[in-house]
Backbone as a ProteinNet text record, in pm:
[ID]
protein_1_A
[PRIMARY]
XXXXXXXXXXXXXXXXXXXXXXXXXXXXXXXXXXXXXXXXXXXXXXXXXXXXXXXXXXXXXXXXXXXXXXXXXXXXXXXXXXXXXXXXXXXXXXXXXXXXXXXXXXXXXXXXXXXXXXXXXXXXXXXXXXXXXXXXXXXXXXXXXXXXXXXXXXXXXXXXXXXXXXXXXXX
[TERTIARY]
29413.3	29380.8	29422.3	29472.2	29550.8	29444.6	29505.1	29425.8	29327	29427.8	29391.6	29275.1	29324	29251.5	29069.7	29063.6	28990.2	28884.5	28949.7	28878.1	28815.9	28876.4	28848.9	28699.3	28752.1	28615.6	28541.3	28521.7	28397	28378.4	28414.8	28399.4	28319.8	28392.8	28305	28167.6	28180.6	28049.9	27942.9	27963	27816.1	27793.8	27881.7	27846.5	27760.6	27826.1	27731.9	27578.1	27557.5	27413.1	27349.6	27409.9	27348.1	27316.6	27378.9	27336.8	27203.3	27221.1	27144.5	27045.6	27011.4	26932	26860	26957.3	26934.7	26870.3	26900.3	26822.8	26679.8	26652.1	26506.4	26407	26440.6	26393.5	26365.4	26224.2	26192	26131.9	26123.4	25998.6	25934.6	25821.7	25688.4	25709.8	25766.5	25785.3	25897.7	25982.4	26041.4	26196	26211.3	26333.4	26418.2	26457.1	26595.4	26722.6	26786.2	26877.9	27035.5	27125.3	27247.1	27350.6	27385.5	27441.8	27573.9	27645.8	27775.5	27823.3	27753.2	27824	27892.8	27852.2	27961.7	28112.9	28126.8	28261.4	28328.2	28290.2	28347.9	28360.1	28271.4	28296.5	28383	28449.3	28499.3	28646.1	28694.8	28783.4	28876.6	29045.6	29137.6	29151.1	29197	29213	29321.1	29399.4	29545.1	29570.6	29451.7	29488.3	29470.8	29552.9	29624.3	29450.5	29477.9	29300.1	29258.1	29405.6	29362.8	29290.4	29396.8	29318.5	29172.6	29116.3	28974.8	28934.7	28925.3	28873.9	28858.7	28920.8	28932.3	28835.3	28871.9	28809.8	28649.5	28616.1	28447.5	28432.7	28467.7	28430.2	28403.5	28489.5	28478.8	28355.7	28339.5	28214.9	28080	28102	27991	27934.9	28017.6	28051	27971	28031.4	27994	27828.5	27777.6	27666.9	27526.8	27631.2	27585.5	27522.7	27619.5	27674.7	27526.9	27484.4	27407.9	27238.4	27192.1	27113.5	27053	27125.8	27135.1	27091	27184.4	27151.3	27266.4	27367.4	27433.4	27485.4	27586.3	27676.8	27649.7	27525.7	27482.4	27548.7	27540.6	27607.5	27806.7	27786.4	27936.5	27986.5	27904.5	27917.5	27917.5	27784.7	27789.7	27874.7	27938.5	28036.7	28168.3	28220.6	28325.5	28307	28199.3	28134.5	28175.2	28119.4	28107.1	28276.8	28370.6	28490.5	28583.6	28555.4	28582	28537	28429.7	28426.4	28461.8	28496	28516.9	28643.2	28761.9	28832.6	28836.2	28745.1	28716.2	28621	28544.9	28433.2	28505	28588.1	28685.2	28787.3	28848.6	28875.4	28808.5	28659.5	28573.3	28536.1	28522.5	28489	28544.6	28725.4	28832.1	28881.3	28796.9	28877.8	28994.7	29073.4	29194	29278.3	29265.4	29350.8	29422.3	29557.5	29635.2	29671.2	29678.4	29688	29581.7	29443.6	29331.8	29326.8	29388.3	29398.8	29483	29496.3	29515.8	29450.2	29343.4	29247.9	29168.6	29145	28968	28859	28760.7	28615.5	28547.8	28607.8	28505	28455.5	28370.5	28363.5	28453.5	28444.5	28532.8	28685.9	28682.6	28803.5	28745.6	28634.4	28587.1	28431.6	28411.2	28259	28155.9	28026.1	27899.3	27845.6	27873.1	27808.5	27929.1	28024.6	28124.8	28080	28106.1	28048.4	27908	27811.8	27670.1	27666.9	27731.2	27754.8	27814.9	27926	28048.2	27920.1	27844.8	27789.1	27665.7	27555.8	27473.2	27507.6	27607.4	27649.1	27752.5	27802.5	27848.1	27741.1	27678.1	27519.7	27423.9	27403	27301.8	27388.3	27504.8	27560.3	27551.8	27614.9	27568.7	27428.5	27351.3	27146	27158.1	27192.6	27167.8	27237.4	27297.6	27332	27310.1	27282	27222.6	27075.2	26991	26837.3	26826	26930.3	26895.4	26903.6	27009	27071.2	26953.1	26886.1	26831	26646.1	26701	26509	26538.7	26673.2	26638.9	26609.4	26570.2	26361.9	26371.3	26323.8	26285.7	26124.9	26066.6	25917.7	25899.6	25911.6	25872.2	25958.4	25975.6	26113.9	26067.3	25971	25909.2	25932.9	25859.4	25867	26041.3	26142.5	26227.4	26322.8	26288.3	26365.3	26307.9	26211.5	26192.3	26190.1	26245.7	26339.8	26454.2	26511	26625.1	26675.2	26553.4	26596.7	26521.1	26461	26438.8	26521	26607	26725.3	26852.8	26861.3	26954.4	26952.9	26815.4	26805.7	26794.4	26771.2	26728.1	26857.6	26947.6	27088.4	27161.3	27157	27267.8	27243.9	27075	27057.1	27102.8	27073.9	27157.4	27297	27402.5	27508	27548.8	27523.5	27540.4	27515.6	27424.2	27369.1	27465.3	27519.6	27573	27744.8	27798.8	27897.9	27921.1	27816	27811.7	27788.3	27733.6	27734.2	27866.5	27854	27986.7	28132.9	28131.6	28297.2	28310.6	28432.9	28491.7	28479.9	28498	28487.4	28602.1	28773.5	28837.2	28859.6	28837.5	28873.7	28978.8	29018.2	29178.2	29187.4	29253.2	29323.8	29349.7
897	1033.2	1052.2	1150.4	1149.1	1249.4	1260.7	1271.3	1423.2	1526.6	1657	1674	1599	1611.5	1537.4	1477.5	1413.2	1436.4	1531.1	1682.2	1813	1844.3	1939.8	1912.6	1764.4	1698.8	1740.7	1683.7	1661.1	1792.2	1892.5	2004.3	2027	2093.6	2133.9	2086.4	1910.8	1841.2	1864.9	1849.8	1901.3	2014.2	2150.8	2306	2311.8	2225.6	2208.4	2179.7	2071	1971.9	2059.9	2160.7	2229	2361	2388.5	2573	2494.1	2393.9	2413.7	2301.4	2200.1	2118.4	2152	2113.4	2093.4	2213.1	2346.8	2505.5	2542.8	2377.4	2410.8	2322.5	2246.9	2148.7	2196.1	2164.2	2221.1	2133.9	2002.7	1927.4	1989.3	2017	2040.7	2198	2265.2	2429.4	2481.1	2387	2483.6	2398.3	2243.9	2127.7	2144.4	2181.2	2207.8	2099.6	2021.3	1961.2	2000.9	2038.9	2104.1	1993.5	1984.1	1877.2	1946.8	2042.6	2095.1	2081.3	2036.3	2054.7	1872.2	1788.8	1673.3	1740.9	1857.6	1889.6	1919	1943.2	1999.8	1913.1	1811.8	1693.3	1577.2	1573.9	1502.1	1561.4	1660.2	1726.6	1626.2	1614.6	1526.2	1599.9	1550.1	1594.1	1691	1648.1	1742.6	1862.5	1894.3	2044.8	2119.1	2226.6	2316.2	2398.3	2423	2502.9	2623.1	2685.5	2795.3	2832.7	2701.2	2662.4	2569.5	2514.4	2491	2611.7	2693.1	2818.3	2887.9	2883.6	2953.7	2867.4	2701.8	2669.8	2694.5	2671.5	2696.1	2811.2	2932	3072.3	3034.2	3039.3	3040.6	2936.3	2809.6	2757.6	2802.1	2863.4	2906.1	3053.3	3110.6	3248.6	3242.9	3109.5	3025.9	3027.6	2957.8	2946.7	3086.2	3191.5	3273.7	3367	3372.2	3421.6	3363.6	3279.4	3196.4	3165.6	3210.3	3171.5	3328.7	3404.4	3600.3	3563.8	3511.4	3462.4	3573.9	3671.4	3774.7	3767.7	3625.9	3559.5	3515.2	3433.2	3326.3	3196.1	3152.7	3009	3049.5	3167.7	3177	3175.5	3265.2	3214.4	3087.9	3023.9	2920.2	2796.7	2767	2717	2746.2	2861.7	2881.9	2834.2	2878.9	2784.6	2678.5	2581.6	2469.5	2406.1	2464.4	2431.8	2442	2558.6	2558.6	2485.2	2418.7	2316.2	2193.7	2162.2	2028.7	2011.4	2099	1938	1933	1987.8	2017.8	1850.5	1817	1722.8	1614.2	1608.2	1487.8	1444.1	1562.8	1519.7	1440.4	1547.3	1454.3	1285.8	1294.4	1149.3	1000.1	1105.3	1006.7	918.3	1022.5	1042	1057	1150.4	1176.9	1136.3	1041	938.5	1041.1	1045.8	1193.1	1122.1	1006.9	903.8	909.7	926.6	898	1048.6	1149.4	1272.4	1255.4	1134	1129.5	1037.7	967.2	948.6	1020.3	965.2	1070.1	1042.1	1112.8	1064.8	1050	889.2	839.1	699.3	671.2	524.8	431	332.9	215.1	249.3	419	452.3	473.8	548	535.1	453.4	402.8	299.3	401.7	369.6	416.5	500.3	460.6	548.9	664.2	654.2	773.1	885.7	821.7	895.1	972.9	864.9	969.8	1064.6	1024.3	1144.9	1266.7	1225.9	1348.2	1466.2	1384.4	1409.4	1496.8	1440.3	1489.8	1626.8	1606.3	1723.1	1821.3	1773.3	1928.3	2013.6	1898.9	1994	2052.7	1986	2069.3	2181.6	2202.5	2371.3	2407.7	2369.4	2428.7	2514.3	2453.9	2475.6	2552.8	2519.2	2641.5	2820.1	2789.3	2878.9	2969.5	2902.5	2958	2975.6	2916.9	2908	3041.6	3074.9	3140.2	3246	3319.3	3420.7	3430.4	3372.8	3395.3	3470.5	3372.2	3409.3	3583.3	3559.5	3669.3	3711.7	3610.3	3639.8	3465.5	3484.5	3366.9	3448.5	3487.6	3500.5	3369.9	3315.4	3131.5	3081.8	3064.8	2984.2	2825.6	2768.1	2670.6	2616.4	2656.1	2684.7	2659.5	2763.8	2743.6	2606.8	2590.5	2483.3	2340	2387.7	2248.5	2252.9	2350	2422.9	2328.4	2407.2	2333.4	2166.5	2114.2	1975.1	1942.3	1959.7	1887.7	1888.2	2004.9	2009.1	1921.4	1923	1851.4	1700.1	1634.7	1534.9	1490.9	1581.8	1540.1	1553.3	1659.2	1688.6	1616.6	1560	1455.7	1300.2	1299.2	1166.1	1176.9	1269.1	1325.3	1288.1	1310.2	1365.3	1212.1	1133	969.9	901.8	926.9	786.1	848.4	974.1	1004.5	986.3	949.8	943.9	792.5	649.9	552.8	506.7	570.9	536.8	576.4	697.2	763.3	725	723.3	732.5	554.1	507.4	393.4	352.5	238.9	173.5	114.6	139.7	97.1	19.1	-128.4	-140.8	-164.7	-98.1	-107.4	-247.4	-307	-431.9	-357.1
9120.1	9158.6	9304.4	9324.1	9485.5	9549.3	9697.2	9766.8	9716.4	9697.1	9716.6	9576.4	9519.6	9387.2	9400.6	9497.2	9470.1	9570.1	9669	9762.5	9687	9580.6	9479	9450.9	9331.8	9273.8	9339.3	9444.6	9565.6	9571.8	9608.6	9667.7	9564.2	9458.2	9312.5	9306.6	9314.2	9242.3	9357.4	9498.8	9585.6	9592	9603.5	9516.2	9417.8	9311.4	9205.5	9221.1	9281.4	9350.7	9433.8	9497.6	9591	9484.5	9450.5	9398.1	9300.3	9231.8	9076.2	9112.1	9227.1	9237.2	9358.8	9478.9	9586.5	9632.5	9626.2	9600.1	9635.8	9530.4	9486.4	9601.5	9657	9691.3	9833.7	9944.5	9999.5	10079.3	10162.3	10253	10298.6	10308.7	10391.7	10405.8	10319	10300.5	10356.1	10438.8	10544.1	10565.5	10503.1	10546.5	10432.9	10440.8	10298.9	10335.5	10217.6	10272	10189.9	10320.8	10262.9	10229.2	10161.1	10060	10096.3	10069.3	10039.9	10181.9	10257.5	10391.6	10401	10359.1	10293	10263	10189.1	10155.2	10247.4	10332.9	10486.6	10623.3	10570.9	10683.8	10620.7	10485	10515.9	10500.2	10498.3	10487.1	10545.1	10527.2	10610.2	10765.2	10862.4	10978.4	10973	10907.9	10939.6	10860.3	10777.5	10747	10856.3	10829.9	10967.8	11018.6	11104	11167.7	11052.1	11055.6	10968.5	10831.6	10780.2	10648.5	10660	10783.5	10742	10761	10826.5	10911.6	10757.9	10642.7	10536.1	10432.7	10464	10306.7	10350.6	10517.6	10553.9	10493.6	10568.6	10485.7	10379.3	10257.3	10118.5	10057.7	10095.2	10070.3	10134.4	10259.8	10295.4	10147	10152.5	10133.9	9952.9	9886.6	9728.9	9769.7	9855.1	9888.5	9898.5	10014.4	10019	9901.9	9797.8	9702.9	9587.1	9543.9	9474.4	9546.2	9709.2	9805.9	9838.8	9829.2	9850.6	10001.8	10066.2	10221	10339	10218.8	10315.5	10399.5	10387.5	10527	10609.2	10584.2	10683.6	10672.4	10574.1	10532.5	10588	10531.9	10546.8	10721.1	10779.1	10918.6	10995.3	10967.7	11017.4	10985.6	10812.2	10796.7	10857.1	10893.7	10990.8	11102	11187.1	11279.9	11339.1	11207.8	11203.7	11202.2	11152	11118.3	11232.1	11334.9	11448.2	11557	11582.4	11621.8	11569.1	11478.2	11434.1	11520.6	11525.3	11553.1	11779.6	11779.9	11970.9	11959.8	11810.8	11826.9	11844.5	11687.9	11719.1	11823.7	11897.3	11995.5	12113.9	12129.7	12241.6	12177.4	12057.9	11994.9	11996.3	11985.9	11935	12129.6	12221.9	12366.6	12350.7	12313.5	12309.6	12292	12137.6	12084	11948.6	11996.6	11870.1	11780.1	11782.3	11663.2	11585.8	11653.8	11552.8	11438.6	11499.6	11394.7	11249.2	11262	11085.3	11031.7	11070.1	10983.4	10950.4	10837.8	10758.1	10822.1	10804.4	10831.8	10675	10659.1	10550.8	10641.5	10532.4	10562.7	10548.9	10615.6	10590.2	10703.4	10699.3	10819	10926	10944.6	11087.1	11063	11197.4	11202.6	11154.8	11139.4	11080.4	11250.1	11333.3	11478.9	11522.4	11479.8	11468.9	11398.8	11254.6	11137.1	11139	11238.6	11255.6	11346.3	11441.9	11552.7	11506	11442.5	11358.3	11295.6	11229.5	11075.2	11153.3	11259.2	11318.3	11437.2	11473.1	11555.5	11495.8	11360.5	11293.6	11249.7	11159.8	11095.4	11201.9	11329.3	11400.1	11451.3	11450.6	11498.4	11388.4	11250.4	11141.6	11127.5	11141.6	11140.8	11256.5	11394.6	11500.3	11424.8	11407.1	11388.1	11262.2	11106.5	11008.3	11006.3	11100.5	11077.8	11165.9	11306.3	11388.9	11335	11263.1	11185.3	11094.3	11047.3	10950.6	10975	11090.4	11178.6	11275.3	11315.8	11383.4	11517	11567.1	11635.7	11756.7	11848.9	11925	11940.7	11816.4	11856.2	11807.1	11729	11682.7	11750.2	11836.2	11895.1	11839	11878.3	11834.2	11678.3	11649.4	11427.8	11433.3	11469.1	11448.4	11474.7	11586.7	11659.4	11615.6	11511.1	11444.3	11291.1	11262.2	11111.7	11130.8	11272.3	11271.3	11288	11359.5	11405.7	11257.7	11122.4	11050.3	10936.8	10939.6	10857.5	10873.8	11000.4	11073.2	11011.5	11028.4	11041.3	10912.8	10773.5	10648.6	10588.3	10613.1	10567.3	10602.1	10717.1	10788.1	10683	10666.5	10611.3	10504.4	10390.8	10256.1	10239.3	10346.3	10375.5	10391.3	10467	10482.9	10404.5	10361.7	10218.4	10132.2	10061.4	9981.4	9989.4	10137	10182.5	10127.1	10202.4	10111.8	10040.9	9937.7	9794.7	9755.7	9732.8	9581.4	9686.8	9829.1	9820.2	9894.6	9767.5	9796.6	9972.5	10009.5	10132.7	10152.6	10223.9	10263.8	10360	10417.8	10509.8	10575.8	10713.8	10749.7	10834.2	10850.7	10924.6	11051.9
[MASK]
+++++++++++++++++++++++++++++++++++++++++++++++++++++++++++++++++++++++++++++++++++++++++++++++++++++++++++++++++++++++++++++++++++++++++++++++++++++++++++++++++++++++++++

């Protein structure tokens, strides 16, 4: 199965996990964990900006669409897509070689991968929890909406990264 095909899968199958499982599921009333945002972190590096800038929309947008959340997801997945490759640059220190690896396992280390994984999703969450609240009358409540999403989605997002996807290691 080559590469593009096997981006699809993925895409499809955590859409899937998220609209019809993940939906429902709620910690302590308020920690939701976004699963579909895996499809977007591990995207390859070298699709052109434009086209992430498009596939975020459109998964956000799937989300929106199934959540009646009215372009929140869809925002903040663009968002999120626009910063990504400003992250990897600060990550990689400005290694243009490292822009054609993936961010799976086995290609980049496990403290790469958490940083990547923890600081896409918390702009992700800043920005969909904020949209959604509105309001810095809870600033509080919120800002711990957000750091518990962060931290439950990211863990979601990692354990699920090493389990289901193969472990290459490079020489």
């Amino acid at each position: 199965m080559n590469n593009a095909t096997a981006n699809i899968l993925r895409f499809l199958l955590v859409i899937v996990a998220q609209v019809f499982v993940l939906i429902n599921i709620h910690l302590f009333g308020c920690v939701n964990a976004y699963l579909y945002l895996m499809a977007l972190l591990m995207l390859p590096f070298e699709i052109p900006r434009w086209v992430q800038y498009i596939i975020g929309f459109v998964t956000g947008f799937i989300i929106d669409m199934f959540t009646m959340t009215y372009g929140i997801h869809a925002s903040a997945c663009t968002l999120m897509m626009f910063v990504r490759p400003y992250l990897v640059i600060a990550l990689n220190g400005r290694k243009t070689d490292m822009m054609t690896d993936k961010p799976l396992p086995g290609v980049k280390d496990f403290r790469w991968l958490l940083a990547y994984t923890v600081i896409l999703v918390f702009v992700h969450q800043l920005e969909a929890v904020m949209l959604e609240a509105f309001t810095f009358k809870h600033f509080w409540k919120t800002l711990l909406v957000i750091l518990g999403n962060t931290v439950f989605s990211s863990l979601v997002i990692l354990c699920c990264e090493y389990l289901f996807v193969p472990v290459k290691k490079h020489n």
